[in-house]
PyMOL CGO cylinders between C-alpha atoms (Angstrom):
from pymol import cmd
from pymol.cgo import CYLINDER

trace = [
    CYLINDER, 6.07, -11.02, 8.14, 2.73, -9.66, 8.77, 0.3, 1, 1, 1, 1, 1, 1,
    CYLINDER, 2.73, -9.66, 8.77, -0.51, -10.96, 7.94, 0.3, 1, 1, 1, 1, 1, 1,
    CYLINDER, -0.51, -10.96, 7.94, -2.31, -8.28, 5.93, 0.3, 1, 1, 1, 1, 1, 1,
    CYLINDER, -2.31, -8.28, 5.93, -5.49, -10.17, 4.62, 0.3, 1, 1, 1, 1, 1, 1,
    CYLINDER, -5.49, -10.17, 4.62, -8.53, -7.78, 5.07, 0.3, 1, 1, 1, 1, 1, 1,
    CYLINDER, -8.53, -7.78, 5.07, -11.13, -9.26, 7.75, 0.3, 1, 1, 1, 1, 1, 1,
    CYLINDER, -11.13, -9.26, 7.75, -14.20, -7.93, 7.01, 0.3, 1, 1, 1, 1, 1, 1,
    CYLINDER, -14.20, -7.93, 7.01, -15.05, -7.30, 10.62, 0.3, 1, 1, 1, 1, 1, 1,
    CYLINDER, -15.05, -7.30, 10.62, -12.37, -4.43, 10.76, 0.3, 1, 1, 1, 1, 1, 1,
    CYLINDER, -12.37, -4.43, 10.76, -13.63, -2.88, 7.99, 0.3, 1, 1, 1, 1, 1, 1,
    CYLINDER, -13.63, -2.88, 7.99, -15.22, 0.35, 8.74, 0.3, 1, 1, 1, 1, 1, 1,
    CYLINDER, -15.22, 0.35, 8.74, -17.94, 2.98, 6.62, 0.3, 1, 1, 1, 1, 1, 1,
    CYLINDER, -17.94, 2.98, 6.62, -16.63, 6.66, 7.08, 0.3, 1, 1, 1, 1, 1, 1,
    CYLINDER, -16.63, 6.66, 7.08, -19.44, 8.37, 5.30, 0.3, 1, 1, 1, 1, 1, 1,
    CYLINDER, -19.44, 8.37, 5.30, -19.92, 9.34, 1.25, 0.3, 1, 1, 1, 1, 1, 1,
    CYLINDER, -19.92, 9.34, 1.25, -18.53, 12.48, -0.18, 0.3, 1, 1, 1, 1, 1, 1,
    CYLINDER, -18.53, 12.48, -0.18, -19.18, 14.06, -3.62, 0.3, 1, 1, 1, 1, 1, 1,
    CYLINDER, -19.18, 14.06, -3.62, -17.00, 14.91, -6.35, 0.3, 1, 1, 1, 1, 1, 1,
    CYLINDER, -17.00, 14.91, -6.35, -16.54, 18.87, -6.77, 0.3, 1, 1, 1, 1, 1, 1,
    CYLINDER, -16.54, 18.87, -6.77, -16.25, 20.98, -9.90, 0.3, 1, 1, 1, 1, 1, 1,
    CYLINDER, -16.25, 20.98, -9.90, -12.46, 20.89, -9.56, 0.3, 1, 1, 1, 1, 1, 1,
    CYLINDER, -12.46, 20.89, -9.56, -12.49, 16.71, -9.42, 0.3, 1, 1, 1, 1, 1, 1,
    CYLINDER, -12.49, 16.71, -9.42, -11.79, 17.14, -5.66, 0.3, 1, 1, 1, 1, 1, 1,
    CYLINDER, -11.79, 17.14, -5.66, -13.11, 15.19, -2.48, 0.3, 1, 1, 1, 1, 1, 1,
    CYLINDER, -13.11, 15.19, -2.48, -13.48, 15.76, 0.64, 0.3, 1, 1, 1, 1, 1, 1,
    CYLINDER, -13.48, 15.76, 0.64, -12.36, 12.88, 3.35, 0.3, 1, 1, 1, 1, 1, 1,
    CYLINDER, -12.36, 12.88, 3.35, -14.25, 12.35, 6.36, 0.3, 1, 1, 1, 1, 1, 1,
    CYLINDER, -14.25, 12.35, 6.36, -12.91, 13.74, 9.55, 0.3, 1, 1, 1, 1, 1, 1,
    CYLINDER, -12.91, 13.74, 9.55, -12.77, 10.41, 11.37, 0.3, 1, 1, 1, 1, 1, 1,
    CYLINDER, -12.77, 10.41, 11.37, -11.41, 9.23, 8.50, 0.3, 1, 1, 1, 1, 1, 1,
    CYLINDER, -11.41, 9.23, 8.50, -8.33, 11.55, 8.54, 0.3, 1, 1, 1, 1, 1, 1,
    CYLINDER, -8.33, 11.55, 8.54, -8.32, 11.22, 12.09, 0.3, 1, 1, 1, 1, 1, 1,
    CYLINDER, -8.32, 11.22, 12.09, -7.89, 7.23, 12.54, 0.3, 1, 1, 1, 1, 1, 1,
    CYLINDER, -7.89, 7.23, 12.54, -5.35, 7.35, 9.44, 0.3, 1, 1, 1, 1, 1, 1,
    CYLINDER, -5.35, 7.35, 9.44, -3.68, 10.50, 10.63, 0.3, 1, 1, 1, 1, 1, 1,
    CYLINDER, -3.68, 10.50, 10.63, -4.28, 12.08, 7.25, 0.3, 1, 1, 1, 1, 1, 1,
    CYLINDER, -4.28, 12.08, 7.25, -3.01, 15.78, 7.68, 0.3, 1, 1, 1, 1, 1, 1,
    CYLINDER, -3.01, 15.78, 7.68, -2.84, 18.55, 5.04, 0.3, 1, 1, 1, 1, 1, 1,
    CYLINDER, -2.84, 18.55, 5.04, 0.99, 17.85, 4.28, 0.3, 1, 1, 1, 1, 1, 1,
    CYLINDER, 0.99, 17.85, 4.28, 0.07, 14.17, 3.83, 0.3, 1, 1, 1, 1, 1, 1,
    CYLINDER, 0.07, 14.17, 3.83, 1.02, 11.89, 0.07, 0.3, 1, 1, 1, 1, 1, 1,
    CYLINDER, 1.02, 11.89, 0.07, -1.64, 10.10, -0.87, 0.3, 1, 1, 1, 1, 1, 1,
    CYLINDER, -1.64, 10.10, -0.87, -1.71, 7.69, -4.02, 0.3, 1, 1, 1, 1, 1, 1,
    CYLINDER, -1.71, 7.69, -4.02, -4.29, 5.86, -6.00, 0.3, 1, 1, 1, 1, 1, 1,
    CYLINDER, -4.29, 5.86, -6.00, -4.62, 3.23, -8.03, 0.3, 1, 1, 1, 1, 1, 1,
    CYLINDER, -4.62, 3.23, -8.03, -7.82, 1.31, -9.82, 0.3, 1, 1, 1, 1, 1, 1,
    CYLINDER, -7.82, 1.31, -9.82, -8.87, -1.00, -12.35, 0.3, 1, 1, 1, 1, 1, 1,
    CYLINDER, -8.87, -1.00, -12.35, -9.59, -0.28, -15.95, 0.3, 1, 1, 1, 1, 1, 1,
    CYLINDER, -9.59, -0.28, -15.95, -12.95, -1.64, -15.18, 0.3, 1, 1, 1, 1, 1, 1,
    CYLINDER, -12.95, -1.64, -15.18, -14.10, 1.03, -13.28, 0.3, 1, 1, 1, 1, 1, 1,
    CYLINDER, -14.10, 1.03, -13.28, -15.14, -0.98, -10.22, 0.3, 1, 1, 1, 1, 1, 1,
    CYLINDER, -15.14, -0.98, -10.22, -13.01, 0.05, -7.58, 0.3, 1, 1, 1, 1, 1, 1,
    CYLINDER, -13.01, 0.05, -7.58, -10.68, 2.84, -6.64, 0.3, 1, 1, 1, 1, 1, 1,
    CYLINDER, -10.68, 2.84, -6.64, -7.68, 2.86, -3.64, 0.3, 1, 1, 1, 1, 1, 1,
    CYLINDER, -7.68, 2.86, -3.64, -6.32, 5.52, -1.68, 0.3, 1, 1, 1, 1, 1, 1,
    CYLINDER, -6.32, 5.52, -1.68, -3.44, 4.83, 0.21, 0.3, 1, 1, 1, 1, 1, 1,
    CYLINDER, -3.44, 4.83, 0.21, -0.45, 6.97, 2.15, 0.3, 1, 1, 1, 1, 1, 1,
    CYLINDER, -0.45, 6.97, 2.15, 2.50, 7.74, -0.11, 0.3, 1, 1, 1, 1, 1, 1,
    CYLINDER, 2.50, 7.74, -0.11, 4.69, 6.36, 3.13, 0.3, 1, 1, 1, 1, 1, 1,
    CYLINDER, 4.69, 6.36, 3.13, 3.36, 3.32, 3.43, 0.3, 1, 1, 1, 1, 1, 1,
    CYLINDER, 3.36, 3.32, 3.43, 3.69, 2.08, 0.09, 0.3, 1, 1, 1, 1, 1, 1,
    CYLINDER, 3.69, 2.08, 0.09, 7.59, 3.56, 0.43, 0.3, 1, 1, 1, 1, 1, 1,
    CYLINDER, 7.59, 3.56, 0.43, 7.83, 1.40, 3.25, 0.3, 1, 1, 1, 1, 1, 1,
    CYLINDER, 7.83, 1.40, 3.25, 6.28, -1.81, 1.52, 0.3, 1, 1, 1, 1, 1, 1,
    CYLINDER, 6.28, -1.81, 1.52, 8.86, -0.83, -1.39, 0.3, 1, 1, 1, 1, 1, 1,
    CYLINDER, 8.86, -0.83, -1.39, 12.02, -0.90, 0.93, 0.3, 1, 1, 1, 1, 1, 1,
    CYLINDER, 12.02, -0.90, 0.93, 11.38, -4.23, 2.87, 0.3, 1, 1, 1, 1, 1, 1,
    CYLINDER, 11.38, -4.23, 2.87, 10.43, -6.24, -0.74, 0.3, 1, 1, 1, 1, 1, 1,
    CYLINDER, 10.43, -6.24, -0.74, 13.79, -4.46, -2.16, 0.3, 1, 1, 1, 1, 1, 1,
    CYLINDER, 13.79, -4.46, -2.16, 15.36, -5.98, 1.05, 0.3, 1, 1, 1, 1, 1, 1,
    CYLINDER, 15.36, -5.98, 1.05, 13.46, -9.20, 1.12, 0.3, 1, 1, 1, 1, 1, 1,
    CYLINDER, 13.46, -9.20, 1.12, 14.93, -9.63, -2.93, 0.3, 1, 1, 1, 1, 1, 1,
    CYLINDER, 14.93, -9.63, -2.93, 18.45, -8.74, -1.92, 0.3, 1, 1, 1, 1, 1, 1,
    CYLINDER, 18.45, -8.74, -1.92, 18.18, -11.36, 0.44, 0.3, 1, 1, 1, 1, 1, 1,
    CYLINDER, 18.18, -11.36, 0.44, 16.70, -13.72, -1.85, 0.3, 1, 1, 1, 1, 1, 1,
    CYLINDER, 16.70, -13.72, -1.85, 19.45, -13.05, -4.45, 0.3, 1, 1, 1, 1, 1, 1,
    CYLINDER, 19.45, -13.05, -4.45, 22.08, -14.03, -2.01, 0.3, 1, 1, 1, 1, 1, 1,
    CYLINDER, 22.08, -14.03, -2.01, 20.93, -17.45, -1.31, 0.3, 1, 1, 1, 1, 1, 1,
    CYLINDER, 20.93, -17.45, -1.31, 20.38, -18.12, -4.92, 0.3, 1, 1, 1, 1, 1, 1,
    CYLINDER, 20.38, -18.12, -4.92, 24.08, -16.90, -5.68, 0.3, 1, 1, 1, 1, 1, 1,
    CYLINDER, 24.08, -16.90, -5.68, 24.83, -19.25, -2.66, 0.3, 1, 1, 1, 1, 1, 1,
    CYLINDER, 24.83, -19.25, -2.66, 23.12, -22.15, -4.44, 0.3, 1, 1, 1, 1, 1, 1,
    CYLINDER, 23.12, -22.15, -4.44, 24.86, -21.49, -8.17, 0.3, 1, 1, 1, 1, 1, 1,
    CYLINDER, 24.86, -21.49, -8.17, 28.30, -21.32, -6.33, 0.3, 1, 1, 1, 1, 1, 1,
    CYLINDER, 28.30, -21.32, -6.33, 27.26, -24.66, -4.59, 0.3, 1, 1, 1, 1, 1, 1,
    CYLINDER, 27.26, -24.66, -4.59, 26.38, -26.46, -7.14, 0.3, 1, 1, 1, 1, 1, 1,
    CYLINDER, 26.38, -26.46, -7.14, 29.33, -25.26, -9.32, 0.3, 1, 1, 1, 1, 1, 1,
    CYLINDER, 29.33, -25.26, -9.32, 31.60, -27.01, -6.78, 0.3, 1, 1, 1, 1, 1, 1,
    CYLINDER, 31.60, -27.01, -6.78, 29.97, -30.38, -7.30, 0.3, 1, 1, 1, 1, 1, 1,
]
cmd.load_cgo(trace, "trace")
């Protein structure tokens, strides 16, 4: 499994936009550019309730995170069926 921690050295300022009338934003060209944002593309967010932070992320990519932990449980459930039968037979 991947590593996913967030090194500061790859992180990388695209600019500052402003909210519009309508509550929209505009993202940075390079921005949509390096994360191949296009105008078809999902995006989700999610924050705290304190008001400190606020993440946008692809629709797809949390899909895909979905799919291998819904694997990675499956898995899991089998060798803890395994175990039960195991230790029923002792």
């Amino acid at each position: 499994m991947a590593n996913h921690i967030i090194d500061p050295a790859d992180l990388k300022f695209y600019g500052a936009t402003t909210i519009g009338e309508r509550g929209q934003i505009v993202i940075p060209a390079e921005a949509r550019k390096d994360f191949e944002i296009t105008p078809s593309t999902k995006l989700l967010f999610f924050g705290s309730h304190g008001g400190i932070g606020l993440m946008i992320t692809k629709a797809e990519s949390v899909a895909e995170v979905v799919a291998k932990a819904t694997k990675m449980l499956s898995g899991i459930e089998e060798v803890l069926k395994t175990d039960i039968d195991n230790s029923k037979e002792e």
